[in-house]
C-alpha positions as CSV (number, residue, x, y, z in Angstrom):
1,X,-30.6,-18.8,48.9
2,X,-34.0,-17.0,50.3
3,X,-36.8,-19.8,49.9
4,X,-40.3,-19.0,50.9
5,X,-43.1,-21.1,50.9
6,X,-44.0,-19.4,47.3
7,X,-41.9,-21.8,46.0
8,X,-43.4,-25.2,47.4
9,X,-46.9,-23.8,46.0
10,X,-45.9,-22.5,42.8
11,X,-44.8,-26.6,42.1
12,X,-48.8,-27.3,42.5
13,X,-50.2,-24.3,40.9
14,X,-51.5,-26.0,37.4
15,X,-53.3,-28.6,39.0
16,X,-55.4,-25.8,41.1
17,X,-58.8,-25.6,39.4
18,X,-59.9,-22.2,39.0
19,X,-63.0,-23.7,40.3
20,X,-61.8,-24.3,43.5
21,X,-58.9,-21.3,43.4
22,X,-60.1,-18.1,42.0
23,X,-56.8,-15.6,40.1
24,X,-57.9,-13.2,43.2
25,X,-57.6,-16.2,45.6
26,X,-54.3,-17.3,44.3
27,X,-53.0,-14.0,44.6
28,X,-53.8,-13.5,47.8
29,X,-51.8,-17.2,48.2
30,X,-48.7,-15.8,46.7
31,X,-48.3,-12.0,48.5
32,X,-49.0,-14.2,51.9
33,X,-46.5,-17.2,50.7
34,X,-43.9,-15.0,49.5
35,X,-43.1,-14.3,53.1
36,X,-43.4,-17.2,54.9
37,X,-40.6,-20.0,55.2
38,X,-40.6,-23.0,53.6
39,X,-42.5,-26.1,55.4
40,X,-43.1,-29.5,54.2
41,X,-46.6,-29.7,55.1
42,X,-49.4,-27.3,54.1
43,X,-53.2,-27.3,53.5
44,X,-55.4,-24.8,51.3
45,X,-59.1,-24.5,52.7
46,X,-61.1,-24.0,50.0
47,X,-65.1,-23.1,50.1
48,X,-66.8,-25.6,48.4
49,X,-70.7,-23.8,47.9
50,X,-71.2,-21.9,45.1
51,X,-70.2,-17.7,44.8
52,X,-68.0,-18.3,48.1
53,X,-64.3,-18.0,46.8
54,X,-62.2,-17.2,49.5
55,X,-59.4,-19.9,50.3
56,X,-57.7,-19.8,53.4
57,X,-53.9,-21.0,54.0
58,X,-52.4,-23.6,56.8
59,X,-49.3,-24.6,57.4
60,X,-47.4,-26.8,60.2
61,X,-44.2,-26.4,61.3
62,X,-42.2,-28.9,63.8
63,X,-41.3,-27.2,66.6
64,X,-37.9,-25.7,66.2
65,X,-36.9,-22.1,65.9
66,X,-38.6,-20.9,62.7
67,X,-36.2,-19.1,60.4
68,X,-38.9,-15.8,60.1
69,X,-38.1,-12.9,58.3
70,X,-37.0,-10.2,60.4
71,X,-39.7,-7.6,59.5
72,X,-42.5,-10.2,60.7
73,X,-40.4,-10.7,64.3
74,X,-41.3,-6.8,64.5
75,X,-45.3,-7.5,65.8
76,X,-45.8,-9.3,69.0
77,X,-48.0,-11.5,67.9
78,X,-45.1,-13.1,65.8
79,X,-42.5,-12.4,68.6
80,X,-44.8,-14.9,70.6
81,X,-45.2,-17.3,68.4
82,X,-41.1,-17.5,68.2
83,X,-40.9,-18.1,71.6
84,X,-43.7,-20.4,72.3
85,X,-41.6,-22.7,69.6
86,X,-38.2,-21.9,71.6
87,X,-40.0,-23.2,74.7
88,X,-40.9,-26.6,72.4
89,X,-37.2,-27.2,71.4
90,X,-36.1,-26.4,75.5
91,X,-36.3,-30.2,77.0
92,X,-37.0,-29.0,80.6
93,X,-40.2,-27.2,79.5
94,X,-43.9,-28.1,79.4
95,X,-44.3,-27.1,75.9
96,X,-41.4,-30.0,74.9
97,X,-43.3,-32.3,76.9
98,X,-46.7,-32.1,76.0
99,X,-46.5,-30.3,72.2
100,X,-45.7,-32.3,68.7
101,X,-46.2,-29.7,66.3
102,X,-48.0,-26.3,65.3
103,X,-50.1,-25.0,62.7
104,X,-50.8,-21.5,61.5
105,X,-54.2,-20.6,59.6
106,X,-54.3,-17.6,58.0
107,X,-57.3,-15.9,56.7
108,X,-57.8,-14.7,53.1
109,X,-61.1,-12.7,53.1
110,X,-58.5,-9.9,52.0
111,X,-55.5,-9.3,50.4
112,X,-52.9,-10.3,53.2
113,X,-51.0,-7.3,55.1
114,X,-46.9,-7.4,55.2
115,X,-47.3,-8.2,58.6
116,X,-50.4,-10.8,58.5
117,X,-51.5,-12.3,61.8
118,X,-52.4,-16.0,62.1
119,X,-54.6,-18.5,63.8
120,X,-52.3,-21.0,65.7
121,X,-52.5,-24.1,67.2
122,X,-50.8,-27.2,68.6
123,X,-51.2,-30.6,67.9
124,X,-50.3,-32.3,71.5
125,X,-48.5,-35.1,71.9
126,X,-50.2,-39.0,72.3
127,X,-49.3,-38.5,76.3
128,X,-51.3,-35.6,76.9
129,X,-54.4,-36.5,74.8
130,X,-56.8,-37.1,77.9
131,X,-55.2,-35.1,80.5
132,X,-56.6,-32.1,80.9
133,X,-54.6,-30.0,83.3
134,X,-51.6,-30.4,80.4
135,X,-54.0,-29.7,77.8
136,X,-55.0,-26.4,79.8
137,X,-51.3,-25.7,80.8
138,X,-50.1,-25.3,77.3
139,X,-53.3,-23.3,76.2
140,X,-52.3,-20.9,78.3
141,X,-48.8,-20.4,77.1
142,X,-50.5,-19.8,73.8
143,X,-48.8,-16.3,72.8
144,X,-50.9,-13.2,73.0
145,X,-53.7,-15.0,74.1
146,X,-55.4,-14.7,77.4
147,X,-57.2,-18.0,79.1
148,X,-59.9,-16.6,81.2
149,X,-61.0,-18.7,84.2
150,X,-64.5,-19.9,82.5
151,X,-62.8,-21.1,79.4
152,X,-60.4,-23.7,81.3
153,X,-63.5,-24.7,83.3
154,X,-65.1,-25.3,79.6
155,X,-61.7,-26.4,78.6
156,X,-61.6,-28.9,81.1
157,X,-65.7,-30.0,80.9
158,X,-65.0,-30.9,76.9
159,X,-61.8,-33.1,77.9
160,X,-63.4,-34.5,80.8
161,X,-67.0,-35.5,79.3
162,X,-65.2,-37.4,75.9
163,X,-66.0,-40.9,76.1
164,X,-63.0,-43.4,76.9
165,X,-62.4,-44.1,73.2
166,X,-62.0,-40.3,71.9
167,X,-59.7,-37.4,72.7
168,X,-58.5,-34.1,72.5
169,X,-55.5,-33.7,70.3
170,X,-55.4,-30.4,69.7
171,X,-55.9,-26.3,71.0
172,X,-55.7,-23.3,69.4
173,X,-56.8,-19.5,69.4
174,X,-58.5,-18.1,66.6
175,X,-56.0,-14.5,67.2
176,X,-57.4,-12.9,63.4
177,X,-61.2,-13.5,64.7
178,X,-63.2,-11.6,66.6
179,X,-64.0,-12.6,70.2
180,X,-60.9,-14.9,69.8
181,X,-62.3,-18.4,71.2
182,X,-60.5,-21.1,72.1
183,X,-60.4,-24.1,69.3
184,X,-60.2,-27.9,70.3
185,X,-60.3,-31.0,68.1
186,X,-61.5,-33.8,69.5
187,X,-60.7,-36.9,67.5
188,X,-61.9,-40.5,68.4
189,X,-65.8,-40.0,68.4
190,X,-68.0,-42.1,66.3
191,X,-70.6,-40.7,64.6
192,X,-73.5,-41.8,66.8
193,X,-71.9,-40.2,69.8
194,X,-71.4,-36.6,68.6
195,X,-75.0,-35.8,69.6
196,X,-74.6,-37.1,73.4
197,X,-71.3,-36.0,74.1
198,X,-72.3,-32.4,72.8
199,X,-76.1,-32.4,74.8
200,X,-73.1,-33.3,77.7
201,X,-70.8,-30.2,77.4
202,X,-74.0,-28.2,77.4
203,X,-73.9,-27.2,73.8
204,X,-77.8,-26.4,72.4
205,X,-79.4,-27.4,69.2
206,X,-82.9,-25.9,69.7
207,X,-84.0,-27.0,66.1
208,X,-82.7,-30.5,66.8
209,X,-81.0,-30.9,62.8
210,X,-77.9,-32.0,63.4
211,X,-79.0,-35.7,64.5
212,X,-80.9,-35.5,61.2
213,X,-77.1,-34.1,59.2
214,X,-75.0,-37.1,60.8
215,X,-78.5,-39.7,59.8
216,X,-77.7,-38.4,56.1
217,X,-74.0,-38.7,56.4
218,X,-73.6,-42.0,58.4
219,X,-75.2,-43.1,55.1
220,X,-72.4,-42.7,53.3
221,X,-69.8,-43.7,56.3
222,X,-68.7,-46.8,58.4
223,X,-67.7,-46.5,62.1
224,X,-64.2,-46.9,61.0
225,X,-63.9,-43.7,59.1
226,X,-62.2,-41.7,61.0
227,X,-64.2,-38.1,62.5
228,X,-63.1,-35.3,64.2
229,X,-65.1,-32.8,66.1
230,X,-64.1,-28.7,65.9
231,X,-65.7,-26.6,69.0
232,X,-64.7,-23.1,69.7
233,X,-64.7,-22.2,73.6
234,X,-65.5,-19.2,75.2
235,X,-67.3,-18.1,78.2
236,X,-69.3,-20.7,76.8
237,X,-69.6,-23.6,74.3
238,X,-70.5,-21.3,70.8
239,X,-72.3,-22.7,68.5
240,X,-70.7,-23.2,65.5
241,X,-68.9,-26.3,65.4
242,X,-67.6,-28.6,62.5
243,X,-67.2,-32.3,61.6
244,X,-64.1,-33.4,60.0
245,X,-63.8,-36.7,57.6
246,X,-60.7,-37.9,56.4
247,X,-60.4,-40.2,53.2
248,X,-59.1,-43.5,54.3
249,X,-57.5,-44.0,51.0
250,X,-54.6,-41.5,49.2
251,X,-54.3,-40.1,46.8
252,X,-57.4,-41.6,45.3
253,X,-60.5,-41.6,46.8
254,X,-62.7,-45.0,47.4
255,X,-66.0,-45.1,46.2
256,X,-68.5,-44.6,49.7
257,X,-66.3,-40.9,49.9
258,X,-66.9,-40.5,46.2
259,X,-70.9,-41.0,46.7
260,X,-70.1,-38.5,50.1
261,X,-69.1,-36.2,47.5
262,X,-71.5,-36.4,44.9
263,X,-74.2,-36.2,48.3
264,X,-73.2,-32.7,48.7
265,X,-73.5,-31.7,45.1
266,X,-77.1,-33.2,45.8
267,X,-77.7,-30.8,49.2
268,X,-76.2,-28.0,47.7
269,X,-73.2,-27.9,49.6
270,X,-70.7,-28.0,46.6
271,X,-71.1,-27.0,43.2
272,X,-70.9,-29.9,40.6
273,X,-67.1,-28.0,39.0
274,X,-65.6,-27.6,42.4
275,X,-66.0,-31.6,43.1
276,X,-65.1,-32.5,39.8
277,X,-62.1,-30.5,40.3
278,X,-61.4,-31.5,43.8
279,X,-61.7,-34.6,42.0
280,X,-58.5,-33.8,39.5
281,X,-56.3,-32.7,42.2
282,X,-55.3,-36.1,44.1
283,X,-51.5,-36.8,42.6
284,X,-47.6,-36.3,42.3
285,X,-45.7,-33.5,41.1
286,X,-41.8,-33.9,40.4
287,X,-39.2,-32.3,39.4
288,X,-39.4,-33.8,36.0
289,X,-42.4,-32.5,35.2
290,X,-41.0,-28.8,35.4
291,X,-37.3,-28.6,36.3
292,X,-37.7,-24.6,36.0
293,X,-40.6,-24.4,39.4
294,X,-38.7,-27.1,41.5
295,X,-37.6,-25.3,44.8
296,X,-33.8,-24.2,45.1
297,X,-33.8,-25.6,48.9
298,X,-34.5,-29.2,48.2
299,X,-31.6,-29.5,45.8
300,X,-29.1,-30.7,48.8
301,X,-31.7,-33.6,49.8
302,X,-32.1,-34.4,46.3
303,X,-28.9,-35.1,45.5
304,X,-28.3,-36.7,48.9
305,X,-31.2,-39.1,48.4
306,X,-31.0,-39.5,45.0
307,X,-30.1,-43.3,44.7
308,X,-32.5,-44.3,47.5
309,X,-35.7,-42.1,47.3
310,X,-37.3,-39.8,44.9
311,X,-38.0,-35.9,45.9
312,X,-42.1,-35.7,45.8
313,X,-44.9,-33.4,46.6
314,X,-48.0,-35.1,46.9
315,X,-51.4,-33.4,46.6
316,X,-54.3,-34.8,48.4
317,X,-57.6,-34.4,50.0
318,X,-56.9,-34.2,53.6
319,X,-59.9,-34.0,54.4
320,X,-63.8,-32.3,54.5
321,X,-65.6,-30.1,57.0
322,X,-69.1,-30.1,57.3
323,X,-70.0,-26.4,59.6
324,X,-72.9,-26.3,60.8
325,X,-74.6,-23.7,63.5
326,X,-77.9,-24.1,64.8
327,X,-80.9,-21.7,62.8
328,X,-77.5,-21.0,59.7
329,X,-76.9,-22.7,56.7
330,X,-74.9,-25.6,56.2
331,X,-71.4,-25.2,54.5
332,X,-68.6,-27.6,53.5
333,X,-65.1,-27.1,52.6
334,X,-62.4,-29.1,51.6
335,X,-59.0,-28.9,52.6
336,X,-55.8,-29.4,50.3
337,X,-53.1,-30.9,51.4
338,X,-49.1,-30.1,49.4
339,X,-46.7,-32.5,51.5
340,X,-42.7,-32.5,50.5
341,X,-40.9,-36.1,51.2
342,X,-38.7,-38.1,49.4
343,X,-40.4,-41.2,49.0
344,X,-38.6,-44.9,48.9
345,X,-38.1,-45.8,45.9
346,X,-38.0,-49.6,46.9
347,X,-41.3,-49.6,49.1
């Protein structure tokens, strides 16, 4: 039995609007999926502005040896990313100590090759958050990716400078991109403090608009909701970054995101069919529904489970990105979350 992640998605498929998933998009979905393993957890990123329909693919894997088809263990690139989880699953090593989980992005702007090559980063464990020489010591096992002396001095100025009630919980290299920055996330930060903590890593806003973007957007968040900050690293800080929210409430939204959405309808950051389909997608699929798609490698936990939980895959909205680089337009995207569990069916 060969499962590939073409089977977790093709479970979904009906409910993705062709608003939001184009036939071109979602065939560039299944030629990559057809050759990836199967993972519970994966996220479409999906362009929410009108005439922009490329949708770009995550997915996270716990680190363990990944079960990758031989013809992908032919490029280096993939050889690497093998080994940097073997190094997560050895107990003595760095990587175990420091790293909870990877993800891989790949980018759709074209139909995907056999032998496609994907962003990748790791999520770091709650113990390594604020410490900075860790941070920097598994960046730089990163495979096929070279840490150059001024980006862990930048590295270490972005970890450094967060204030006491925010942190950086993940790195990455953008390997598909040109240049090939480094990527952190830096979670924790209130709204009101993106501004200052960016003026103090020594990123520049000559025209001064993003105070004016979070004004806007506080309107329509609380400081509880929670943010997170995307900044790409080089030689120095670049200057596109992004701001993350994620809906407090699953799978429906609450009303203050709902208005968040309708707001970028109004700025001309989503068309009015791609939220109302975003909108639609929130939800359970089972195997119920349609015995025929349901995937041949969750039978064994089905069966195992059956009198105590019930096999799931919830969609959701994990979360929205607002991009934004000085003198550029704004753009938002959405990102779709598929997640496999068997739910409890006495909670």
């Amino acid at each position: 039995m060969n499962s590939s992640m073409a089977d977790y998605l093709k479970v979904v498929t009906s409910h993705l609007h062709s608003a939001l998933v184009s036939a071109e998009a979602m065939s560039r979905l299944q030629s990559l999926t057809q050759i990836l393993p199967p993972c519970s957890r994966t996220v479409l990123e999906v362009r929410l502005g009108a005439n922009q329909p490329q949708v770009d693919f995550f997915t996270c894997y716990p680190c363990h040896t990944l079960n990758l088809p031989k013809n992908l263990l032919t490029h280096p690139i993939w050889q690497g990313i093998q080994n940097f989880c073997l190094e997560c699953v050895d107990t003595t090593s760095l990587l175990h100590q420091n790293v909870k989980h990877i993800w891989l992005e790949f980018d759709l702007d074209k139909p995907p090759s056999q032998l496609p090559i994907p962003c990748i980063f790791f999520n770091a464990l709650q113990e390594t958050f604020s410490d900075a020489q860790a941070l920097i010591e598994a960046a730089l096992r990163i495979p096929n990716y070279q840490v150059s002396p001024k980006q862990q001095s930048n590295l270490q100025l972005c970890i450094d400078s967060l204030p006491s009630n925010a942190r950086s919980d993940q790195v990455g290299a953008m390997l598909s991109r040109p240049n090939q920055p480094l990527r952190i996330t830096v979670c924790g930060l209130l709204l009101q403090q993106v501004a200052d903590y960016l003026r103090q890593i020594g990123w520049k806003d000559p025209t001064n608009t993003l105070s004016t973007i979070i004004l806007t957007l506080s309107t329509f968040l609380d400081e509880s909701d929670f943010l997170l900050l995307n900044l790409d690293i080089g030689d120095t800080i670049y200057p596109r970054i992004g701001l993350e929210f994620y809906p407090k409430q699953q799978p429906r939204l609450n009303r203050p995101e709902l208005l968040f959405l309708n707001r970028l309808v109004e700025m001309d950051l989503s068309t009015l069919a791609k939220k109302n389909a975003l909108l639609a997608w929130s939800g359970y699929s089972q195997k119920a529904e349609h015995p025929e798609l349901w995937p041949e490698n969750l039978t064994g936990g089905d069966l195992l489970l059956r009198s105590e939980a019930i096999s799931l895959f919830q969609r959701t909205i994990n979360h929205i990105k607002i991009v934004y680089q000085p003198g550029c337009l704004l753009e938002a995207k959405a990102y779709l979350g598929i997640i496999h569990d068997w739910f409890n069916v006495k909670s």
